[in-house]
C-alpha positions, 0 to 999 in steps of 0.5 A: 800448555807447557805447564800441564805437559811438564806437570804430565811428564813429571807425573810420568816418570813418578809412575815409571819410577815406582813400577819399575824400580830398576829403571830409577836404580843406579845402572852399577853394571852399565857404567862399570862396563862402560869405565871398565876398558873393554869396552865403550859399547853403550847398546851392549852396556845397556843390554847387560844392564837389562839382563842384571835387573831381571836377575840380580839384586841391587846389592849383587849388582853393585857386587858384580859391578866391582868385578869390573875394577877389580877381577880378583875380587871375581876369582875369590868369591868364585873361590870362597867357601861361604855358603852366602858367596856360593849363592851369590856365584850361582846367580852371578854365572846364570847372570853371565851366561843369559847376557852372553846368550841375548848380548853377546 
């Protein structure tokens, strides 16, 4: 009985792995707003982290989530003339105004 229930639990979490792969990523935005010293809410970390896996990539996230240890890098992007910076600010601020708007 124990064995087919983990057998069953393993088999579980392949299958939610695999159809929803943000939810076996790395969770960048989460923790760097839990480490980031604004705050220790989990339940909101974890709605912002919601927001970023249905809008942002993995790559703008681990991006995002360096905004959280280092602001300035927010600033030059925001600042850049690259048409690759550009994009990404334009998904980052729609990033931040939904998870104002269903976390805030």
């Amino acid at each position: 009985m124990i064995i087919a229930q983990t057998s069953l639990a393993a088999a579980l979490a392949v299958v939610v792995t695999l159809t929803f792969p943000a939810a076996a990523e790395a969770r960048d935005i989460e923790r760097a707003c839990m480490a980031g010293g604004r705050t220790s809410n989990a339940t909101l970390c974890r709605c912002i982290q919601g927001v970023a896996d249905q809008l942002l990539t993995g790559r703008d996230q681990r991006r995002a989530a360096s905004f959280f240890d280092d602001p300035h890098l927010a600033q030059e992007v925001r600042m850049s003339d690259r048409s690759g910076d550009e994009r990404f600010w334009l998904r980052y601020k729609q990033f931040g105004s939904v998870a104002a708007a269903r976390c805030g």
